[in-house]
N, C-alpha and C positions, 0 to 999 in steps of 0.2 A: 258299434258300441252305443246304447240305448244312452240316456241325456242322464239316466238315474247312474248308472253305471259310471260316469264321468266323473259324477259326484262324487260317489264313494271310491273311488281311483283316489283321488286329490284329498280325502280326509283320510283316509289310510296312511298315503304316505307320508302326507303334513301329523299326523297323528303319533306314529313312529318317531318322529322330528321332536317330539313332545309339545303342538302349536294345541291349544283349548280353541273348541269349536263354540263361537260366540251365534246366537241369533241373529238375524238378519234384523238390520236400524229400518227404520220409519221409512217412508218415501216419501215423505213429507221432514224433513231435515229442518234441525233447531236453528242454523244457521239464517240469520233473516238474509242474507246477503246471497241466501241460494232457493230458486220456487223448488225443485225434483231433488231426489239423489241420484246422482248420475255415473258414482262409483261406492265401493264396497269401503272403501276409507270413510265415506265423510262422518260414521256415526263415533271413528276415531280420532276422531281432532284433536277432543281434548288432551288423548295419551301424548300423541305426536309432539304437541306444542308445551309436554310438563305442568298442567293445568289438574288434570289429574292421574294416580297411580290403577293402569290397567291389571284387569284378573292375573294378566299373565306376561311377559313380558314375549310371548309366542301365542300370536293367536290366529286362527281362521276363519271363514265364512261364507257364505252364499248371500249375495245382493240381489236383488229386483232392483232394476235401473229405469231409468227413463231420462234421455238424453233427445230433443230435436232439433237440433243445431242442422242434423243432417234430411229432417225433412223433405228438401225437393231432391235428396237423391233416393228416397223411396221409390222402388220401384226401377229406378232407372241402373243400379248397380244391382251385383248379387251378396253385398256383404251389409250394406246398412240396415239399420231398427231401431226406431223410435225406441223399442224396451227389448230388454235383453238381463240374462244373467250371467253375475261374474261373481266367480270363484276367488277369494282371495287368501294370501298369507302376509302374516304383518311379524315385525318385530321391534323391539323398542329397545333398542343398545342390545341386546340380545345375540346378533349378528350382524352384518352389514353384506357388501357386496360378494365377495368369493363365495360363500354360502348359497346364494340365493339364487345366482348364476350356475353354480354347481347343478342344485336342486333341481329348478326347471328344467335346465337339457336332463339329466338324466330321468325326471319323468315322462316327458313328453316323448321319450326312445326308449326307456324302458317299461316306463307305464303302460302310455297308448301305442307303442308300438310303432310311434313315427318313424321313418327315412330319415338319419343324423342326414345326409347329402342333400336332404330337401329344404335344411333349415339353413333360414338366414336370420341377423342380425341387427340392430340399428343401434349408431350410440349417437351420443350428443356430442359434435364435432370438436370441442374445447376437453372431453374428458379423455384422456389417453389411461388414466388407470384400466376404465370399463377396457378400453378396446386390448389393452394389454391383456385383462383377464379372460376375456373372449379365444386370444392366441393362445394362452396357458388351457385353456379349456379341448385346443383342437380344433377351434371352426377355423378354418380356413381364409388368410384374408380378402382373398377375392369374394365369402359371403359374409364381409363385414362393410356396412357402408354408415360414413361420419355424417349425419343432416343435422339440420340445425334448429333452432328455438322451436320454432312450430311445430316440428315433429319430437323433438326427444326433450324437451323440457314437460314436464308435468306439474301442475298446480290448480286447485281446483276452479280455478276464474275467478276467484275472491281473496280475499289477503287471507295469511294462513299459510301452513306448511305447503313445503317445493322442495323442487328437486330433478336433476337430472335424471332419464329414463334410458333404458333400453329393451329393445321390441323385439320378439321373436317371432317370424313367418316364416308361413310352409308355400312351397312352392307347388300349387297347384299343377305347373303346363303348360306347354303352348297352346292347348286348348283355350285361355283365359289371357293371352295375349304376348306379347313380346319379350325376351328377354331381357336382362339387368337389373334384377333383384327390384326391392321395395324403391327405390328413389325413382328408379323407372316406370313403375304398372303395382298400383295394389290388388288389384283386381286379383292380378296372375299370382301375386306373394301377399298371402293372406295373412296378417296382424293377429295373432293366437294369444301371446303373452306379453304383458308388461310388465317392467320392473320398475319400480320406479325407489330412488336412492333420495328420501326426505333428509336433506340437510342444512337447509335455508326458510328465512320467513319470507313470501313475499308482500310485498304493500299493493298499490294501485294497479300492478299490472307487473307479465314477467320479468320486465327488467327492471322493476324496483324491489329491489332486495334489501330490507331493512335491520336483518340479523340472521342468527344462525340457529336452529335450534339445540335444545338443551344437548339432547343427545342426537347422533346421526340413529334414523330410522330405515326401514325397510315395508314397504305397501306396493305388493303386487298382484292385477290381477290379470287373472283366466277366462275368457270370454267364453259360455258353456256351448252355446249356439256356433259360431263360429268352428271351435273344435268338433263340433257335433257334424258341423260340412263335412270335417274333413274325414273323420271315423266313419260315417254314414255313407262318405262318398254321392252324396247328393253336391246340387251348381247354387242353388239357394237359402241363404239365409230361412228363409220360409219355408222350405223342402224339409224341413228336420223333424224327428219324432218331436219335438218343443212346442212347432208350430202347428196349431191343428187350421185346418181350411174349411173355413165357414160357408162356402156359396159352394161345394164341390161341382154343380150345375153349368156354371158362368167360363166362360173361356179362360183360360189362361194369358195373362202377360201385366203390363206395367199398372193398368188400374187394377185388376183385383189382386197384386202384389199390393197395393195402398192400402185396398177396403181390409186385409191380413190384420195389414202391420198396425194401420189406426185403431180398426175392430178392437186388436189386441191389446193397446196401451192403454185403449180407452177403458176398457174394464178394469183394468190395473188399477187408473186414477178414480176410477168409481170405486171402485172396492176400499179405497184408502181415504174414503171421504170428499171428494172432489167433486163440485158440479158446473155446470158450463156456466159462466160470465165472461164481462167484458175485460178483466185484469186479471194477471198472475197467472197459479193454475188454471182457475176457472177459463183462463182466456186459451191459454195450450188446449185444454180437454174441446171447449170449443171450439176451435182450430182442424182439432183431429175429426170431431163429427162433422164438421161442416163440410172438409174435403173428400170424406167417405161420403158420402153422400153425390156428392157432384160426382163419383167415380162409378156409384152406383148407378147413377143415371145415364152416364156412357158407356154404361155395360148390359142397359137396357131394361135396369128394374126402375119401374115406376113409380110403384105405389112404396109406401113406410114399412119396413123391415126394421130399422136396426133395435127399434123396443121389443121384438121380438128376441133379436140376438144377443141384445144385451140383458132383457127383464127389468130395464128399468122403465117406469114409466114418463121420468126426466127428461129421459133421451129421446124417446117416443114422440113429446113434448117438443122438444129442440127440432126433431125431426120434420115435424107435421110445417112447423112456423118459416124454417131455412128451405122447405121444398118450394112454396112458394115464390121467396124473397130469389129463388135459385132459379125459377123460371123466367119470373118476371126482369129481374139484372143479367141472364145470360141476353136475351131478346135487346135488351138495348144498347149492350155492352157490342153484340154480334154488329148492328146496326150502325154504331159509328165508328168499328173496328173496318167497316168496307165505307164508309162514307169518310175516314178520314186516312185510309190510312196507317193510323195510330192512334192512342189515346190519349186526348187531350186531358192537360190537368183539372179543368172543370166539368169532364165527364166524369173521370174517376172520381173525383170528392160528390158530384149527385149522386153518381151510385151510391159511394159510400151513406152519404149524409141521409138523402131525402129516400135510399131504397136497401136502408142496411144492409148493402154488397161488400165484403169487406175486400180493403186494398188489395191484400193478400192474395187474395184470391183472381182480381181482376190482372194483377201483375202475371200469375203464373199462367191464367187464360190466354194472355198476349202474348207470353213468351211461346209458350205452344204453337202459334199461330203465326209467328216471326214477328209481332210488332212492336212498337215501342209505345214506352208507357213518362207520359213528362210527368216524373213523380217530382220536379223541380215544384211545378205548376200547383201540384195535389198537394203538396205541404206547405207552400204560400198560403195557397185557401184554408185548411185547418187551422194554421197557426193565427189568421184573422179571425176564424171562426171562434180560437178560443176565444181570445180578445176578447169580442164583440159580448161572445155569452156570458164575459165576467161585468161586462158594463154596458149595460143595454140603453138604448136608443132614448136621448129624453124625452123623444114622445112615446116612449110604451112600444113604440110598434119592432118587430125584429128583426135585427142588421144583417143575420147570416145570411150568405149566399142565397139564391134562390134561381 
């Protein structure tokens, strides 16, 4: 089943449900307390929190996301991406749990035609209702397993609606690793659907819960990509008709799974207004060309591509200046990676300072490499360096490191 296909599965039957198909929010979110949208909710907060009256009190949608929390595992699993779409269905007093848990299994079995025996479940270890209606539903309890805050609580990282979640994964195989369901190997039990059950406000962090909202809601989503593994029957996230492959030429494995996934988000955040700086987005977008770039160079392209791939001449730009800064900080960086060992914290803040190497970067060089990196040492030194730059030397001359 083609990725369009998927789509209109999920509005079909959300549609019969009576849910109104809303546009896809900004990826750039009103909320100051957030840079990306990272799910298909956040452009419904205000419903959620009673702030204001939604078209519908059933709605649906398709999001462009961009989430890189999971950054260095690009490349190295077959499930993560910087950006991804997800499918979602919302309710506001409308329905709540039985519904929604009905809904999903019987699409994902009768829609796409999953294996019910393939699916498993997650609830959040304090909710017995969920895991109750899971049994009333038929799954099985051997594929129900209770985890905890980190996995089945959902909120968006910022104060604002929450709520306990429950996850659906397909069991890919022993090909993809061990058994014992998702608490065991996500790899092998792939995370397809979320539910997530908005019934609380949080504050500073998940376990400050400051109220309850108006009404209990319902925000679940569908990861398009993900399901698209498992229809397509491809091992990669990137495998999927979603992802197209830019270098078709360049060998396959861990970096040009990166140059994919960054290539990809990168245009996203281009398209949406974003251009590379030091803070915020700008600082993500720069992040992602910087280390496409390094990836490309260990894959053997030389010379400046990605203003080709991308059309922007920004990036072309970014390109030309970090190929540089990327040969001349690999060479030193290489040089007192065997001369010491490891990285001292006054090498990495040179790098960084006096040969714009960013941290970031030097850290994941060294981890590649087995060594350690004394970011004790590196953030002593910056944090003088602020200092120093807010109050500079009474004679004029300048205090930072050198």
């Amino acid at each position: 089943m083609h990725s369009h296909q998927i789509r209109s599965t999920f509005f079909a039957f959300f549609r019969e449900l009576d849910h109104l198909l809303i546009p896809p929010g900004s990826l750039i979110p009103d909320d100051e307390g957030m840079l990306l949208t990272g799910a298909g909710m956040v452009q419904f907060k205000p419903y959620f929190l009673g702030e204001r009256v939604p078209p519908s009190s059933r709605l649906m949608s398709t999001q462009p996301c961009v989430r890189t929390v999971d950054i260095d595992n690009i490349g190295r699993t077959t499930r993560h991406a910087t950006s991804f779409e997800m499918l979602g269905s919302f309710a506001f007093g409308s329905y709540f749990k039985p519904e929604a848990m009905e809904w999903a299994l019987r699409l994902l079995t009768d829609g796409y035609r999953l294996e019910r025996d393939r699916l498993w479940v997650t609830v959040f270890h304090d909710d017995a209702e969920t895991y109750d209606l899971w049994r009333r539903l038929a799954v099985p309890t051997n594929r129900i397993q209770k985890l905890g805050l980190e996995d089945n609580f959902w909120s968006m990282g910022v104060p604002g609606p929450a709520g306990p979640n429950t996850e659906i994964f397909y069991d890919r195989g022993e090909r993809f690793g061990p058994a014992g369901g998702p608490a065991v190997n996500k790899e092998r039990y792939l995370e397809l659907w979320n539910l997530v059950f908005m019934q609380v406000i949080r504050g500073s962090s998940d376990v400050d819960i400051v109220g309850e909202l108006p009404t209990p809601c319902v925000d679940t989503g569908l990861g398009v990509d993900r399901l698209a593994m498992v229809l397509q029957g491809v091992d990669h996230v990137l495998d999927t008709d979603g992802a197209r492959r830019l270098l078709p030429d360049l060998p396959d494995g861990p970096s040009l799974r990166i140059v994919t996934d960054h290539v990809r988000t990168a245009l996203l955040l281009l398209r949406n207004g974003v251009r590379p700086g030091n803070e915020g987005r700008g600082h993500v977008l720069r992040r992602l060309l910087r280390r496409t770039i390094r990836h490309l160079r260990l894959l053997g392209v030389d010379g400046p591509i990605l203003g080709e791939l991308t059309g922007d001449p920004v990036v072309a730009q970014e390109e030309a200046q970090f190929g540089r800064t990327l040969q001349r900080g690999s060479r030193l960086l290489d040089k007192e990676m065997r001369r010491h060992g490891r990285v001292p914290g006054d090498v990495a803040f040179k790098l960084h300072d006096a040969h714009g190497f960013p941290i970031d970067l030097t850290i994941e060089i060294a981890n590649e490499t087995g060594v350690p990196v004394d970011l004790d040492g590196f953030h002593s030194l910056m944090t003088h360096h602020r200092q120093t730059s807010r109050h500079p030397h009474p004679s004029g001359r300048p205090t930072a490191w050198a």
